[in-house]
N, C-alpha and C positions, 0 to 999 in steps of 0.2 A: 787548427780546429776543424773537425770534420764541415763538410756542411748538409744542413738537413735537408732531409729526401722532398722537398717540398719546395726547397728552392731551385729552379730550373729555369734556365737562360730563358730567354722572348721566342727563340726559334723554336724550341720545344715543346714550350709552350702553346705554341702556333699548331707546331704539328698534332699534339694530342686534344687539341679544341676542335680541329679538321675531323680529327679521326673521331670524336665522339659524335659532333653534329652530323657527319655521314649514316652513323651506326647508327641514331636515332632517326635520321630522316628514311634510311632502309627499314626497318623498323616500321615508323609509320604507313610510309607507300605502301608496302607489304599489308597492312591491318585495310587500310582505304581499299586496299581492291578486292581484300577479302570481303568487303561486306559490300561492293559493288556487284560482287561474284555472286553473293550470297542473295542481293535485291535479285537480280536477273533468273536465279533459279528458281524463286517462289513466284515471280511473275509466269515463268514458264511450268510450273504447277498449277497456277489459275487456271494458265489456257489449256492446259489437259482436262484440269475438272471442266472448265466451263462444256470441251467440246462434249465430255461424258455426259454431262447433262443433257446436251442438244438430243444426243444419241438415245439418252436412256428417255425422253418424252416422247421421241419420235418412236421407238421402243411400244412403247406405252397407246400409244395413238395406232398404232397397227394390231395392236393385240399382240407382238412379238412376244416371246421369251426374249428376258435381258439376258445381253450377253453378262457371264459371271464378275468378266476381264473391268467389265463397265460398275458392275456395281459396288467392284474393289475399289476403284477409281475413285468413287462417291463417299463410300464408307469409311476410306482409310485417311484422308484427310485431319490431322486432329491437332494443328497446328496453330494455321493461319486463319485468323476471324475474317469471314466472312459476309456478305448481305448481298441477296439478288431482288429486285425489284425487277418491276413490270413499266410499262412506257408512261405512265403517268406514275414514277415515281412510289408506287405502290407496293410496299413489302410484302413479298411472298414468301421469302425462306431466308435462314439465316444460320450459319454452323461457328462453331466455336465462340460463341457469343456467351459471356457469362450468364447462366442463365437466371442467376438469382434477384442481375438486373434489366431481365428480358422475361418477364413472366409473361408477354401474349405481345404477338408481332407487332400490334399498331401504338404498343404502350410510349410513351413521351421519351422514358432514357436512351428505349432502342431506336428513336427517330434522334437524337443528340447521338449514338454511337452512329450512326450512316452519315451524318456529317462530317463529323470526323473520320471517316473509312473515305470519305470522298477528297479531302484533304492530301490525304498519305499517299494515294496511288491513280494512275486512271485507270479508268473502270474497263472492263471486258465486254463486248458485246458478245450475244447469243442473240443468234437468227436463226429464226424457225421459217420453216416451207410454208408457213400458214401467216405469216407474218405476222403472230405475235412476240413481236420482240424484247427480250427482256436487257437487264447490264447486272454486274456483279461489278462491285465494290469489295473490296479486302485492303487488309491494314498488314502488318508487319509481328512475324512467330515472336515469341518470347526469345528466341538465340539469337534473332537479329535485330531484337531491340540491344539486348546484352553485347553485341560486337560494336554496335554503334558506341556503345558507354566508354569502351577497351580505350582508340584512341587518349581520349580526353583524360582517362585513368590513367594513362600511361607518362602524357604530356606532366600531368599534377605530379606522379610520383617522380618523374625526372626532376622536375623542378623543386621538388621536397630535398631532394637527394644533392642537386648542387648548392640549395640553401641550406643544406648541415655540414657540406664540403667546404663552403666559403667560409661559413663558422668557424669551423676548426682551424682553417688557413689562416683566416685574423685573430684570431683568440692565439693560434701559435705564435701568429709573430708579434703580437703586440708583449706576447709572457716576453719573448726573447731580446724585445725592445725592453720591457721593464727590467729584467735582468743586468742587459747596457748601462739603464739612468740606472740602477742601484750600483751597479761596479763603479760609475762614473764618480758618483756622489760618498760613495765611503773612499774612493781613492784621493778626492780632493780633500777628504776631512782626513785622510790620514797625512797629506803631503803638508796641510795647514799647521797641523800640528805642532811638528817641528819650529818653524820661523816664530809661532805663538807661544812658544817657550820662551825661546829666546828673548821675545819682547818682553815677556813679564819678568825676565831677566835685570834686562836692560832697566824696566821701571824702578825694582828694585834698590839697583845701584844707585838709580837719581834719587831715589829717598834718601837712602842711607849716604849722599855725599849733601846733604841739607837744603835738596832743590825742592822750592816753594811747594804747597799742596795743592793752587790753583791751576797749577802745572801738570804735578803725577795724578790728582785726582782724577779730570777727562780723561787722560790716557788708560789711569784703569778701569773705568768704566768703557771706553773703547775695546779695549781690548776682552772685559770682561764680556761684553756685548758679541765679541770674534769668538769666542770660548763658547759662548753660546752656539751662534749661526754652525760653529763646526761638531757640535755634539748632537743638532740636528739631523746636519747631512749625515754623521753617522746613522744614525740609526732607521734611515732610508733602506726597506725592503724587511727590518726586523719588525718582531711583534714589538708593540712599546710595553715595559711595565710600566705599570699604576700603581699610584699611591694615593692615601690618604690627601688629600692639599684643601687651601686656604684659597679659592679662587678670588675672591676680594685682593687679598693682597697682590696676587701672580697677575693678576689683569691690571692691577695700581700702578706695578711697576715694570710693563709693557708701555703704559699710560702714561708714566711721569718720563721717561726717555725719548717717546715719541715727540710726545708735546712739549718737550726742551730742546729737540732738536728742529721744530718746523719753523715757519714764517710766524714772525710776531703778527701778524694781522690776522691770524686762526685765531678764534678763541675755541677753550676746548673746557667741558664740563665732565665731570666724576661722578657719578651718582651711585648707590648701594643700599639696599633694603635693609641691608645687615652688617656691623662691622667686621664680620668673620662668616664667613660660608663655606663647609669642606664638602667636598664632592672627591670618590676615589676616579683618580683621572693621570696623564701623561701630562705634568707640567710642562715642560719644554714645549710639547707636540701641539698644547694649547695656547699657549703665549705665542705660539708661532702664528694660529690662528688669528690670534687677535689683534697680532700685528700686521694682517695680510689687509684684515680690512679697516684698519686704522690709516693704512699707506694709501689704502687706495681712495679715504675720505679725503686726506692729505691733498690729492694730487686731484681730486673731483673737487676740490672747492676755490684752485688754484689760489693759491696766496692769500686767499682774503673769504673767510667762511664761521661757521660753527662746526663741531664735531663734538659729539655726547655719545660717551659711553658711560650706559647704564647697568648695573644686575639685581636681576628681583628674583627674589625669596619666597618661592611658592611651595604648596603641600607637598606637593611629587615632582614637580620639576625646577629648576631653575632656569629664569630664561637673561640670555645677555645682550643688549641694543648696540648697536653702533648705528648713528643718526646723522648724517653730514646734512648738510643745504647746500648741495653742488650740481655738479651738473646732470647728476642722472643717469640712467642706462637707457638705449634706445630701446622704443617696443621691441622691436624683430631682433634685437639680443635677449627680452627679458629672460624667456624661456629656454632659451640655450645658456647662459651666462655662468653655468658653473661647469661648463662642459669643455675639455683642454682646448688650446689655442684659441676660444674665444675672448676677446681685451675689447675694451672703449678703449683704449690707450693706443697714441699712433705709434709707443715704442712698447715692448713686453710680449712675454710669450705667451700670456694668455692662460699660463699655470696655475694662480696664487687660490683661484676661488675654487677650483676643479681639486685643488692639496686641499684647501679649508672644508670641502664638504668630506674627502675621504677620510680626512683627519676625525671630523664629528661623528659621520653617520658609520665608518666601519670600526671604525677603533674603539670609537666611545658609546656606539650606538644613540647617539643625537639625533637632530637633526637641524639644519641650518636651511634659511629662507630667505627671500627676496619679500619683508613684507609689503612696503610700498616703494612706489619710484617714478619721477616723475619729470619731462626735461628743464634742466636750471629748477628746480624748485626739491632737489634731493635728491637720498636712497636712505632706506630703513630697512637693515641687516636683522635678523633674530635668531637666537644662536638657543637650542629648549634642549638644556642635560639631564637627565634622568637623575634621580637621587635613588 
């Protein structure tokens, strides 16, 4: 069998984890120093405006003509928000400042924006020959607020990206595992097959040679019981058909086999709202259920308990109890406990309840509950079928 492109030794693995964490850490370095690049060049724009300004006041103060060079300098800025204040703090000018929430210098938002402008950067000093000295405060262009984002943008979509990779990985291999448990499982129900012939052969013969019924009866019901379990496993990985059924009776006699076969110190109760109930369902698929948690009352109330199973006959649904007084599920199982490999049992694989919910809730679209549970004082199962 081929094997799939996904499956790749530990080395190689190795190697293409190297090689992607490199490519995104170049990747990042690369983005980092671009917008350190980026801080340093709008800093080094401040100190050209500020110097223009020094120039163009002192300009101004001699009566000069501005140089042209100086007042492009001033005018072409249309980036970076700005604020220059005087030595107490005193707004005097301000550029790139929204202005629809800076209607007049001394207003309250534009004293909450110079906060925040003092925050983001240090300020620039402007010294004048007369010693009125002023500072400019500026904040960060709109493309180097957008570079600062990239990173973090880039970090999330990597991480988007190996979380739909790992998806597909485990979603692959778990198909390719279920495929395994169904080959496993119809190949056992076809190997059983055979020897279960044989045996109903063999009972046959003990009839028909006049050996007692106390005798061939167990046996056929053993073996009718193996006829069962193996028409089960067949049909592991197929759609189930449905039929019309009588679940009073199909759950009766799940009920009357179990509770013939446990510890006489069980007692065990029958109850039914109705003496015939049909619901269109997968008989086998559900007797399976109801033996899953009939076993596992069984075994929660160790030798010596109650166990009631009941079914009530409602408008639109039908709901079915199985009630031990045993030992309980722990908390920090409740919510995981239909979930595979999880068992209160120190032997079992931890399957029976994780089969009973898929059995309910995808096949028959049910649903199946933990209604109460509580330690040594029980578990109350509820099984609600649609009609």
């Amino acid at each position: 069998m081929k094997t799939p492109a996904f499956y790749l030794n530990s080395q190689s693995r190795l190697v293409i984890l190297i090689l992607l964490s490199a490519t995104v850490a170049l990747i990042l370095w690369s983005l980092f120093r671009l917008v350190k690049q980026t801080e340093i060049d709008e800093r080094q724009r401040m100190e050209v405006w500020a110097l223009a300004q020094k120039q163009f006041v002192k300009d101004i103060d001699l009566n000069d003509d501005v140089d042209p060079l100086i007042f492009k300098v001033l005018t072409s800025e249309n980036s970076i928000p700005m604020i220059v204040v005087d030595e107490n703090d005193k707004i005097i000018s301000f550029n790139n400042i929204n202005p629809q929430r800076a209607l007049i210098k001394d207003s309250f938002l534009l004293k909450n924006t110079l906060e925040n402008l003092k925050k983001q950067n240090d300020p620039i000093e402007i010294v004048f020959e007369n010693a009125v000295n002023q500072r400019m405060y500026y904040g960060q262009s709109a493309t180097l607020e957008k570079l600062k984002l990239y990173p973090s943008a880039l970090i999330l979509l990597l991480l988007t990206i190996g979380a739909l990779v790992y998806f597909y990985l485990r979603t692959s291999q778990i198909a390719i595992q279920n495929k395994l448990w169904t080959g496993m499982a119809k190949e056992t129900a076809h190997q059983l097959g055979t020897p279960l012939s044989s045996l109903m052969g063999w009972v046959s013969i003990l009839k028909s040679k006049g050996i007692k019924e106390k005798i061939t009866t167990p046996m056929e019901a053993d073996l009718k019981r193996l006829e069962t379990i193996t028409n089960r496993f067949s049909k592991i990985g197929s759609l189930p058909v449905k039929t019309e059924t009588d679940i009073v009776s199909s759950s009766r006699e799940v009920y009357d086999y179990l509770s013939g076969k446990a510890s006489q110190g069980i007692e065990f109760e029958f109850n039914a709202s109705a003496t015939k109930i049909n619901l269109t369902i997968n008989k086998e698929l559900y007797c399976w259920v109801i033996e899953n948690l009939l076993n596992n009352s069984i075994d929660a109330v160790v030798g010596k308990g109650t166990i009631e199973l009941s079914i009530a006959d409602e408008k639109d649904k039908v709901r079915i109890h199985v009630i031990d007084n045993g030992k309980g599920i722990p908390k920090q199982l409740i919510n995981r406990i239909f979930q595979p490999g999880v068992t209160t049992k120190k032997r079992g694989w931890g399957l029976g309840l994780s089969l009973c919910r898929r059995i309910i809730e995808d096949y028959h679209q049910g649903s199946i509950q933990v209604r109460s549970t509580a330690e040594n004082k029980g578990t109350h199962f509820e099984i609600a079928l649609k009609r």
